[in-house]
FIPALUM-25245 format. One record per residue (C-alpha): residue number from 1; residue in one letter; x, y, z. Coordinates in steps of 0.001 Angstrom, whole numbers, always signed. Each point is the difference from the previous one (the first is absolute). Example, Ala and Ser with C-alpha at 12.3 -4.5 7.8 and 13.67 -1.06 7.14 Angstrom:
<pts>
(1; 'a'; (+12300; -4500; +7800)) (2; 's'; (+1370; +3440; -660)) 
</pts>
This chain:
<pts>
(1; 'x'; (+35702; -579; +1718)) (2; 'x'; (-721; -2973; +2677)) (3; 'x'; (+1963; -549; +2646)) (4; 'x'; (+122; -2012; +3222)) (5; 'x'; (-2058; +1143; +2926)) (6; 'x'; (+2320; +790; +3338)) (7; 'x'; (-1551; +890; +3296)) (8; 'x'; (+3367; +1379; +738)) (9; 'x'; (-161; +2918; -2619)) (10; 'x'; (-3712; +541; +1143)) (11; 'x'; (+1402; -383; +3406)) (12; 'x'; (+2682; +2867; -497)) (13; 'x'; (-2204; +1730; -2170)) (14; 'x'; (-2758; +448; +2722)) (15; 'x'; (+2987; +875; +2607)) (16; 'x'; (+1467; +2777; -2107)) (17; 'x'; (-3604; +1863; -616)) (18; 'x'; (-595; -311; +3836)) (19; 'x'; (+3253; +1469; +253)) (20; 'x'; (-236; +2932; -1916)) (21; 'x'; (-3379; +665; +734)) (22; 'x'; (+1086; +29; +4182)) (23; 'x'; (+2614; +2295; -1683)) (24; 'x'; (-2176; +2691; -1339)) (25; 'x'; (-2469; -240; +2730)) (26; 'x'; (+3189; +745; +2624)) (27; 'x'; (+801; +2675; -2233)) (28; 'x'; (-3494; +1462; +561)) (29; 'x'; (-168; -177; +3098)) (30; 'x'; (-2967; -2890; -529)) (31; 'x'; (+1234; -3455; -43)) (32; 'x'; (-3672; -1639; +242)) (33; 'x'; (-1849; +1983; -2155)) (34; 'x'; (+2835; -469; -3307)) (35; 'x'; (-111; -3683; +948)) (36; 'x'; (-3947; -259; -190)) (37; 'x'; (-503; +2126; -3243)) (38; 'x'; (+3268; -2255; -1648)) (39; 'x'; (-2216; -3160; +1084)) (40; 'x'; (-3174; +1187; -1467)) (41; 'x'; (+2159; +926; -3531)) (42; 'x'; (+1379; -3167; +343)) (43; 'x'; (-4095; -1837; -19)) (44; 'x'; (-862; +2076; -2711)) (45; 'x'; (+2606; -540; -2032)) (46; 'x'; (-859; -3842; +600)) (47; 'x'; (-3345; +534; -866)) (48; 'x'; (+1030; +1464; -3003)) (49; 'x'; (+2062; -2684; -1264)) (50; 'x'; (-3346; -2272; +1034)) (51; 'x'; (-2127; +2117; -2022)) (52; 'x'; (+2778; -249; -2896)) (53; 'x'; (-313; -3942; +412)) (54; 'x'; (-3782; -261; +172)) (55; 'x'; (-363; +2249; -3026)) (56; 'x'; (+2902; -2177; -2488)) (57; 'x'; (-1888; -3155; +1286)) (58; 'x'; (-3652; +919; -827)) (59; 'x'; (-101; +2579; -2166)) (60; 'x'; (+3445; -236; -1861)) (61; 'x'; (+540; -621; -3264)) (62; 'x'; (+3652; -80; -182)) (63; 'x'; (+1931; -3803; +1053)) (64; 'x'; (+2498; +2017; +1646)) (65; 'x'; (-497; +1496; +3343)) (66; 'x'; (+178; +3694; +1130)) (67; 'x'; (+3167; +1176; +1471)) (68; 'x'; (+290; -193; +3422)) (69; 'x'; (+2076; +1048; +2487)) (70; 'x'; (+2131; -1666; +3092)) (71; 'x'; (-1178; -3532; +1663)) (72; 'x'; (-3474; +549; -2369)) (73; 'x'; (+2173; -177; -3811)) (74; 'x'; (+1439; -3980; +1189)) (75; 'x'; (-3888; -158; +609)) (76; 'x'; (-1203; +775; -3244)) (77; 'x'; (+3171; -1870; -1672)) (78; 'x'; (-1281; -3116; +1591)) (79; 'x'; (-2953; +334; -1133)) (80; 'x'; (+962; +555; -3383)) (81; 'x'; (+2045; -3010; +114)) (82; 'x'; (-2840; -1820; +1293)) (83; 'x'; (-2220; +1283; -3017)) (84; 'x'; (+2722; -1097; -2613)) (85; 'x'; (+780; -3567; +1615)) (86; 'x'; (-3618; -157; -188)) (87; 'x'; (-976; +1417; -3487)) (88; 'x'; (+3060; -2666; -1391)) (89; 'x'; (-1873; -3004; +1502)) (90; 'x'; (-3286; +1138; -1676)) (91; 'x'; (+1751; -199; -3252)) (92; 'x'; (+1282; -3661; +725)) (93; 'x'; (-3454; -588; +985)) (94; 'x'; (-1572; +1341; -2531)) (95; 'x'; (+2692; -1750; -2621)) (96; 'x'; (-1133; -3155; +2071)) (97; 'x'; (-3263; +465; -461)) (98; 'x'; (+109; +696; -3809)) (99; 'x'; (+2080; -2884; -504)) (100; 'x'; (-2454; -2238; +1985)) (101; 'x'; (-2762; +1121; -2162)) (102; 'x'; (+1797; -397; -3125)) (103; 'x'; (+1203; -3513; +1157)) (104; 'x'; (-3819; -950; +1161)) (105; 'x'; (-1418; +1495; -4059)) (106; 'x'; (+2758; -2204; -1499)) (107; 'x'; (-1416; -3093; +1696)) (108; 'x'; (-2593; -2284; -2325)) (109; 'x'; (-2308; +91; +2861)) (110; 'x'; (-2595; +2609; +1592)) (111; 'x'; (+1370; +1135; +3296)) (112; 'x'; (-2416; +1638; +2936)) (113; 'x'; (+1433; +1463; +3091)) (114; 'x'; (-2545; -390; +2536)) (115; 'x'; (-506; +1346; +4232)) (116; 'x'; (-754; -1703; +2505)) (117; 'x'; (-3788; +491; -541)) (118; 'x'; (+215; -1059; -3833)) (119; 'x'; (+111; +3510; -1557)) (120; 'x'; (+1834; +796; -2753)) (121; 'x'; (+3222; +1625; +626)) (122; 'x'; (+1633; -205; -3760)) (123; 'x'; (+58; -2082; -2946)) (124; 'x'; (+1869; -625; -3384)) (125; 'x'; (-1765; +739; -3492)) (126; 'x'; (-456; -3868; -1034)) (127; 'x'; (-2693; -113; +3468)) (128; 'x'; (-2106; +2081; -2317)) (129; 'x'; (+213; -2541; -2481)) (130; 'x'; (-574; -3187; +1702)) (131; 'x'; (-1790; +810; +3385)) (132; 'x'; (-1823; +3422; -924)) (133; 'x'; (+1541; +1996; +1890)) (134; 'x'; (+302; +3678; -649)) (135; 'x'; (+2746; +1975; +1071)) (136; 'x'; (+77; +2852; +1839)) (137; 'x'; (-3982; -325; -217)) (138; 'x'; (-346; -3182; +2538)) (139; 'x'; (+2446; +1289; +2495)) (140; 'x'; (-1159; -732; +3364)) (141; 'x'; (-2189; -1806; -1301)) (142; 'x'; (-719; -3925; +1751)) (143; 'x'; (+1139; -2099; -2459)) (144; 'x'; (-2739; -2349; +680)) (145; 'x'; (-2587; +2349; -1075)) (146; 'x'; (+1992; -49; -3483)) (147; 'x'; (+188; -3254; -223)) (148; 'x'; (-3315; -1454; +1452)) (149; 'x'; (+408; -3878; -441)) (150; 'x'; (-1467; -2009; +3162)) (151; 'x'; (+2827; -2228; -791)) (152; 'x'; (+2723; +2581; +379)) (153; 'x'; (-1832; +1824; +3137)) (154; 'x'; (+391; -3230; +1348)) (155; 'x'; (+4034; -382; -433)) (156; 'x'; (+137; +3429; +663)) (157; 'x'; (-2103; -558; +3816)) (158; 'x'; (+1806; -3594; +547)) (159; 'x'; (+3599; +1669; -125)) (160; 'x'; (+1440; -3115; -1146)) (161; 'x'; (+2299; +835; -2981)) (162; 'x'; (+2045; -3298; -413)) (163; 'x'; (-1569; -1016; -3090)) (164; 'x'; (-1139; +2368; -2546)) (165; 'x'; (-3532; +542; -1398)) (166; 'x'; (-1435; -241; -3721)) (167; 'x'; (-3148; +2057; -532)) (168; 'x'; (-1391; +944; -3104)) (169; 'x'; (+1359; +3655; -1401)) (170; 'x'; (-2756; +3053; +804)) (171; 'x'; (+1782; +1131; -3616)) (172; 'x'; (-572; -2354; -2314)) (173; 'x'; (-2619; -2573; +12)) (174; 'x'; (+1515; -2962; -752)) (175; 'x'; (+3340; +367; +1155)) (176; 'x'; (+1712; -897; +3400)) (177; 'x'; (+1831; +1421; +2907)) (178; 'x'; (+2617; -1109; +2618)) (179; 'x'; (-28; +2074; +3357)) (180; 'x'; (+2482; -395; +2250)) (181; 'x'; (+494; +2238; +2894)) (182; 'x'; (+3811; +606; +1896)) (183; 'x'; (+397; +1566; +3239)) (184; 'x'; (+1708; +3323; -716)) (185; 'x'; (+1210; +1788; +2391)) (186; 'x'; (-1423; -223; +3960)) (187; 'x'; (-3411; +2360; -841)) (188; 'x'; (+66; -861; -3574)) (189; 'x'; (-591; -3038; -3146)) (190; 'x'; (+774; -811; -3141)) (191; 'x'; (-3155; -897; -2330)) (192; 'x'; (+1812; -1802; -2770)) (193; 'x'; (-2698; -732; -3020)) (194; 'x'; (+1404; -2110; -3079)) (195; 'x'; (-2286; -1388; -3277)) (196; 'x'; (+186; -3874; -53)) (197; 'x'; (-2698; -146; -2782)) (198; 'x'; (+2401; -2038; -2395)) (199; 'x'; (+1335; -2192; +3013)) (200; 'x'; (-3716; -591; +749)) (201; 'x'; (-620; -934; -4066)) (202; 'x'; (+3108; -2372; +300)) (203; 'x'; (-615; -1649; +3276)) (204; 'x'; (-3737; -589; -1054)) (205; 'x'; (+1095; -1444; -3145)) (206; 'x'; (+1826; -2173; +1769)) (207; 'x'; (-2475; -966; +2452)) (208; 'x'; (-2011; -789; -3177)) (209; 'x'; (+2458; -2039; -2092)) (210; 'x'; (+1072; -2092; +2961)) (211; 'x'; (-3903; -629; +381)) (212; 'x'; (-911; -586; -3113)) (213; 'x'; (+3147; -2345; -1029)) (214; 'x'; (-877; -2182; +3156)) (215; 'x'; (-3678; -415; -693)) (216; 'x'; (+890; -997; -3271)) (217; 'x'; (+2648; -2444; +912)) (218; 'x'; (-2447; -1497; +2421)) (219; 'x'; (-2456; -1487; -2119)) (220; 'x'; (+2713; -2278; -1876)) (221; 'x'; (+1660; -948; +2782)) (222; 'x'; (-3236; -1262; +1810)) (223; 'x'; (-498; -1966; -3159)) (224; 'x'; (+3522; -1635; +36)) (225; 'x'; (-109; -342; +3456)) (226; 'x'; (-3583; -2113; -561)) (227; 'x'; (+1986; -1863; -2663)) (228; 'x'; (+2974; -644; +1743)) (229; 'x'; (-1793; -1447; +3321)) (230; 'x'; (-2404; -2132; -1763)) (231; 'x'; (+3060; -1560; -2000)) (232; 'x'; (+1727; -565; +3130)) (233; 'x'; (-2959; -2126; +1464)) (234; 'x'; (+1206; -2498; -2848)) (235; 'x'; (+1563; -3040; +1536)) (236; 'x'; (+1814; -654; -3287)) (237; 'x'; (+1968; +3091; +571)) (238; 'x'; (+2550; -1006; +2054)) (239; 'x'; (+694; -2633; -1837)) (240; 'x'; (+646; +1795; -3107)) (241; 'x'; (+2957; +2548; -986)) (242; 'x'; (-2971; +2864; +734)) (243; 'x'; (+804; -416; +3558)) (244; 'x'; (+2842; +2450; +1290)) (245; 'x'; (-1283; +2855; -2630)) (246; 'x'; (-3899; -282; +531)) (247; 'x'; (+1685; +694; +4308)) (248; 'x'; (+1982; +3332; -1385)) (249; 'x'; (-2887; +999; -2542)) (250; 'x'; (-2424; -407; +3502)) (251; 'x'; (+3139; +2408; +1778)) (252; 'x'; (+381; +2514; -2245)) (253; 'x'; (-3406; +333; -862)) (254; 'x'; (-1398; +182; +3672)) (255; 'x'; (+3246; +2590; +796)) (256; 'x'; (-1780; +1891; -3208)) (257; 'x'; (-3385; -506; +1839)) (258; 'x'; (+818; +1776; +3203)) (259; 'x'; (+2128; +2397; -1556)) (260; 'x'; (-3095; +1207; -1647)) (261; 'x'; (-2075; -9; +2859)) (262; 'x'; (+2223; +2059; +1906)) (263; 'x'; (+111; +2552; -2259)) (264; 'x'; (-3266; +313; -508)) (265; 'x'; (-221; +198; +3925)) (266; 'x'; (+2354; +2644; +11)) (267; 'x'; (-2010; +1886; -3132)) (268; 'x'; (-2924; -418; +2558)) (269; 'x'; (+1621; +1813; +2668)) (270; 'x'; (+1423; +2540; -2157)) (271; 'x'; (-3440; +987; -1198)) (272; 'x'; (-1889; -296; +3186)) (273; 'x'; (+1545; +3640; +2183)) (274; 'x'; (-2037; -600; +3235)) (275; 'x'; (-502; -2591; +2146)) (276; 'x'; (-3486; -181; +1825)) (277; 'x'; (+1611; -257; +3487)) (278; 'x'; (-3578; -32; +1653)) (279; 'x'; (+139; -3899; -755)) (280; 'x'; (+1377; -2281; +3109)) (281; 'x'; (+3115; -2467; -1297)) (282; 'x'; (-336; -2951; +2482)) (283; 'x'; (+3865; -160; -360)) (284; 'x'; (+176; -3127; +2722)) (285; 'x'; (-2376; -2184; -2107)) (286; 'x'; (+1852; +1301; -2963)) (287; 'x'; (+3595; -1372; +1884)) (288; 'x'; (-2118; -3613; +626)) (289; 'x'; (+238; -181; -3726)) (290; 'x'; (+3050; +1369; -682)) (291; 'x'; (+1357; -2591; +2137)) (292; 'x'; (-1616; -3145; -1665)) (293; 'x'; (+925; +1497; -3715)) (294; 'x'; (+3214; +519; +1274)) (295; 'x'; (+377; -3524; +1616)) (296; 'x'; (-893; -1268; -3442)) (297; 'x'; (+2543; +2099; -2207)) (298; 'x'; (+2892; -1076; +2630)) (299; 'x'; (-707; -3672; -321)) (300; 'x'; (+3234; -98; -1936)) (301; 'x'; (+2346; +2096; +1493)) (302; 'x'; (-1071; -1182; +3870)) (303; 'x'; (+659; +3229; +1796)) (304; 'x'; (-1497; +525; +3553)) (305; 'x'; (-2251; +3000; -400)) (306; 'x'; (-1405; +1295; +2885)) (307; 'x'; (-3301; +2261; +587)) (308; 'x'; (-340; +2490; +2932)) (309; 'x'; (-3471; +2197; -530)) (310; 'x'; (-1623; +1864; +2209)) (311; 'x'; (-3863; +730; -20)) (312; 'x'; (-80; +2925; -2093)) (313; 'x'; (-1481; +1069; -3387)) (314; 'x'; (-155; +3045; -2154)) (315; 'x'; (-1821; +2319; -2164)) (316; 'x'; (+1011; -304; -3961)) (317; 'x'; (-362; -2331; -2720)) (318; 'x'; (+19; -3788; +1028)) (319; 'x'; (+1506; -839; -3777)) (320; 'x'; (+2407; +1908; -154)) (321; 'x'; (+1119; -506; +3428)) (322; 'x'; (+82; -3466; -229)) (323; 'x'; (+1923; +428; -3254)) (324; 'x'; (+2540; +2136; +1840)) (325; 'x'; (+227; -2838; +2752)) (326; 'x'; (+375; -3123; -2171)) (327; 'x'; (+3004; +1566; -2367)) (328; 'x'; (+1868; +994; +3195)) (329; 'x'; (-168; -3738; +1639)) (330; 'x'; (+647; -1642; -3697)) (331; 'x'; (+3148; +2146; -682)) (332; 'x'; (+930; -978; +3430)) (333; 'x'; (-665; -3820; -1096)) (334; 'x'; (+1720; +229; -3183)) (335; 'x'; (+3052; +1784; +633)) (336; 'x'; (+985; -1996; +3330)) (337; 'x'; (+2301; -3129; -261)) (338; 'x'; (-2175; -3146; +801)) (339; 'x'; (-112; -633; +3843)) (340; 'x'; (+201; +3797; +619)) (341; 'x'; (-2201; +1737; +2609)) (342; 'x'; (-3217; +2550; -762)) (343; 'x'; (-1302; +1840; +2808)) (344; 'x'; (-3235; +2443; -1147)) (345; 'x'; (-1459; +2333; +2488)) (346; 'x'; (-3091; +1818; +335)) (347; 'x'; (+139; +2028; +3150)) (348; 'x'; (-1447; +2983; +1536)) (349; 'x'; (+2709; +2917; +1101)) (350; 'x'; (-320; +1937; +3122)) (351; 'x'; (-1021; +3558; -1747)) (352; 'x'; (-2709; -1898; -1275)) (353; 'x'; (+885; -955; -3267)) (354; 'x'; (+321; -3312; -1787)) (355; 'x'; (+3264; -1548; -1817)) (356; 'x'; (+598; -3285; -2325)) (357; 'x'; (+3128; -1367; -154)) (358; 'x'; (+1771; -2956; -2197)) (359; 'x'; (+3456; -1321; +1500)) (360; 'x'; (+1752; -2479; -1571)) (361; 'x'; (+3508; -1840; -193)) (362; 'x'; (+998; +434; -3546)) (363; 'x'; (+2942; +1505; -1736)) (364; 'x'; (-990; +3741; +487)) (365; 'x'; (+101; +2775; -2116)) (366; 'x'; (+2753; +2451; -981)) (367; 'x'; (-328; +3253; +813)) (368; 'x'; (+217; +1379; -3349)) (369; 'x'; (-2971; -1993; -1131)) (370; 'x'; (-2230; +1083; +3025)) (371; 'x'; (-1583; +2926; -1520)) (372; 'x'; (-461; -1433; -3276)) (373; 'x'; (-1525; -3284; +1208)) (374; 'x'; (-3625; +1215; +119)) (375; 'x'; (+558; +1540; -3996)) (376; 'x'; (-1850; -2301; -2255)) (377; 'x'; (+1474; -2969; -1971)) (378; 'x'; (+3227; +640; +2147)) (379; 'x'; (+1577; -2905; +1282)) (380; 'x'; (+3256; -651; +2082)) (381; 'x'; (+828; -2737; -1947)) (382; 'x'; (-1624; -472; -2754)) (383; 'x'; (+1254; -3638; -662)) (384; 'x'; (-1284; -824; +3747)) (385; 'x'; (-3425; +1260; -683)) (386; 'x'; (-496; -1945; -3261)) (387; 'x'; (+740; -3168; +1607)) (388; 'x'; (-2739; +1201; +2944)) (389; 'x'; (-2828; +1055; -2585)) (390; 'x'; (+1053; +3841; +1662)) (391; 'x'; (-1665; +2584; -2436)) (392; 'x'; (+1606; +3401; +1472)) (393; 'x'; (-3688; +1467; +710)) (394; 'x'; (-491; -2019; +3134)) (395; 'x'; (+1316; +3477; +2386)) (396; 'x'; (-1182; +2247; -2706)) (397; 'x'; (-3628; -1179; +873)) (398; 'x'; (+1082; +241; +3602)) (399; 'x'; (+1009; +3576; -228)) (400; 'x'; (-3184; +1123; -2003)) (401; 'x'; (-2234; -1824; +2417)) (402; 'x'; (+1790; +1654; +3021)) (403; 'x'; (-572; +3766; -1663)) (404; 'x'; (-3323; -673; +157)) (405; 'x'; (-230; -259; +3721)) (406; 'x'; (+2627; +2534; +930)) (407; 'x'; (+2456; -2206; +548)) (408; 'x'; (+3653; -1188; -1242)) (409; 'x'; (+1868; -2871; -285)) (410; 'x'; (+3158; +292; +2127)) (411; 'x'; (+2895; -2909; -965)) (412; 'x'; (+2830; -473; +2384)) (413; 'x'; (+2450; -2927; -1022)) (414; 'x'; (+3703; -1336; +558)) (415; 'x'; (+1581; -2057; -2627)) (416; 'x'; (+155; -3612; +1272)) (417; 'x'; (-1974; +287; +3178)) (418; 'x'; (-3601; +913; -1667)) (419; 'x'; (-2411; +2655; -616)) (420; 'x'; (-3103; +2103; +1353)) (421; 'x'; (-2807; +1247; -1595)) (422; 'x'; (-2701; +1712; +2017)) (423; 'x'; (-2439; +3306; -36)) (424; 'x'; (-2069; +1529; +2654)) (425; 'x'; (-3366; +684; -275)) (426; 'x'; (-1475; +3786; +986)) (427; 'x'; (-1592; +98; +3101)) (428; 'x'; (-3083; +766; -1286)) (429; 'x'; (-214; -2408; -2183)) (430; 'x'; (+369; -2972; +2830)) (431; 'x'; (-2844; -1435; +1345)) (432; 'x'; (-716; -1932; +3474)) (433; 'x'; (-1595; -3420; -726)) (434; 'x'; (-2519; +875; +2353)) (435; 'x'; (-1073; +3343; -1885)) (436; 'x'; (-524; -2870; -2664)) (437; 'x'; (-2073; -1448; +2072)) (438; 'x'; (-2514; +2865; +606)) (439; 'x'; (-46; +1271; -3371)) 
</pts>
């Protein structure tokens, strides 16, 4: 039976053996010696109860403790105590554990618990499946000596885990795999494997449709656009009723034209997945153009666009980058009310890296359109970017380009007081002019 421990019952309890231990020993006629053999019963008796102890706790085989006596039973109750407290949070653990497990094998993905140096602590069933790996066979095991793909040594090394990575299975041959690894727990992560064969079948068809519908469309519309311009060169024309719809035939079939071409651009950059990035981008020159194309699109809408560049370049595709430039500045034309201000920037930050901006004066965007704006064929207002020629892919094209060279496209705008587009460009990848110089 437990019980509270009280030093003053020990207290009294120590003061009444002294007691009748002086007792006897006056009785006896030896005071000293009674007192010193009651002491040394007293140790041994200790030591018993010690030995009692030390026996239940290593060789035992009974949960409950001996029976002791005095000071040394509210010992061994404690301890008992401690030993059931205990034993009930195992059980919640263990519960815990089984229901994590069973929670983890219900999941439609393969899930690897890994250390801190990449070994394999446990996994479910379905990473036998899709990533090969046996369980309890590969425990301890570093998982990337399972799953030996320079690709995914590479993610693994890098310890950048914002965007997942698509490697082909070590299963099957001609199916896919998503990785994606979570931080866990401080020591610990989460190797989270799905199969994205079928998304990869349906994106590539895609890819391919969109491709192959454009080419196709492209060859008629060159012809009609052939037609069309040598018609207008007719002085006769205007004179005629043919006017006004040879002008919208000439609209809609040049909107078609450059719809076309961007998305064959954007098939392009969909198919290409690296960028050489040993290749120097004069970006200043590439600004001297911008500017005079730029001058020429805003002859009608006479805004005051201003250049500030500084004498840097970079390391990527000069296409591409250009590409990424241009549709940046011509949203900003075509979106701003006539005698609005553009201000583009191309400027070198202090920790070395490089940023391009677009600020202009137009109506803004809404915040609830923000994150959709760079989706492709999305448009604000739809009516608004008919009348402008807008297509939807212009940001689209944007966004792809800026994947390629490890950047994003970061939008800040206020309805009615205008709108900013810029990236930054890795460190890296930003060159001194006059490192172009001795290269």
């Amino acid at each position: 039976m437990m019980h509270n421990f009280s030093w003053w019952r020990l207290g009294w309890t120590l003061l009444a053996y002294g007691l009748v231990l002086g007792g006897v020993g006056l009785l006896l006629g030896a005071p000293l010696l009674v007192l010193l053999l009651g002491a040394l019963g007293l140790v041994l008796w200790h030591y018993w109860q010690l030995h009692l102890l030390s026996r239940w706790l290593w060789d035992g085989r009974q949960f409950t403790p001996p029976r002791g006596s005095g000071a040394w039973q509210h010992a061994f109750d404690g301890i008992y105590f401690l030993q059931r407290k205990n034993l009930k949070r195992r059980k919640e653990l263990g519960r815990l554990l089984k229901r994590f497990r069973e929670g983890t094998e219900a999941l439609p993905d393969a899930v690897v618990v890994m250390n801190e140096e990449r070994e394999i602590v446990w996994c479910n069933k379905l990473a036998t499946n899709i990533l090969g790996i046996r369980w309890p066979e590969d425990n301890g095991q570093r998982v990337d000596n399972l799953l030996r793909r320079p690709e995914f040594i590479s993610y693994i090394k890098r310890e950048q885990y914002q965007e997942p990575l698509i490697i082909p299975s070590p299963v099957q041959s001609m199916a896919s795999i998503e990785l994606r690894v979570i931080p866990y727990t401080a020591n610990e992560t989460l190797l989270v494997a799905r199969d994205v064969t079928r998304l990869q079948q349906l994106e590539q068809m895609r890819r391919d449709f969109v491709a192959n519908v454009s080419h196709e469309l492209r060859t008629p519309l060159t012809v009609l656009r052939g037609y069309l311009e040598m018609i207008g060169e007719d002085p006769r024309l205007e004179q005629g009723p043919w006017g006004k719809p040879h002008k919208m035939m000439t609209d809609q079939v040049s909107r078609m034209y450059s719809l076309v071409e961007q998305l064959l651009a954007l098939s392009r950059l969909e198919a290409k997945s690296e960028v050489d990035n040993l290749k120097v981008v004069p970006v200043p020159a590439l600004m001297t153009k911008l500017e005079a194309d730029s001058q020429a699109l805003n002859s009608h809408k006479q805004h005051q666009i201003r250049f500030h560049v500084d004498e840097l370049s970079m390391r990527g595709d000069g296409e591409q980058m250009m590409s990424a430039f241009s549709n940046l500045v011509a949203n900003a034309i075509h979106y701003t009310p006539a005698g609005g201000q553009i201000d583009v920037r191309w400027q070198a930050l202090p920790d070395g890296r490089a940023r391009f901006s677009v600020t202009d004066t137009g109506d803004g965007i809404a915040p609830e359109h923000v994150l959709r704006i760079t989706e492709r064929f999305y448009r604000v207002d739809k009516a608004r970017s008919r009348n402008t020629g807008g297509s939807g892919l212009g940001l689209s094209i944007v966004k792809h380009v800026l994947s390629r060279h490890r950047s994003r496209l970061d939008i800040e705008s206020t309805l009615g007081k205008g709108s900013t587009f810029s990236f930054v460009i890795p460190k890296d990848l930003v060159v001194r002019n006059k490192s172009v110089i001795n290269e």
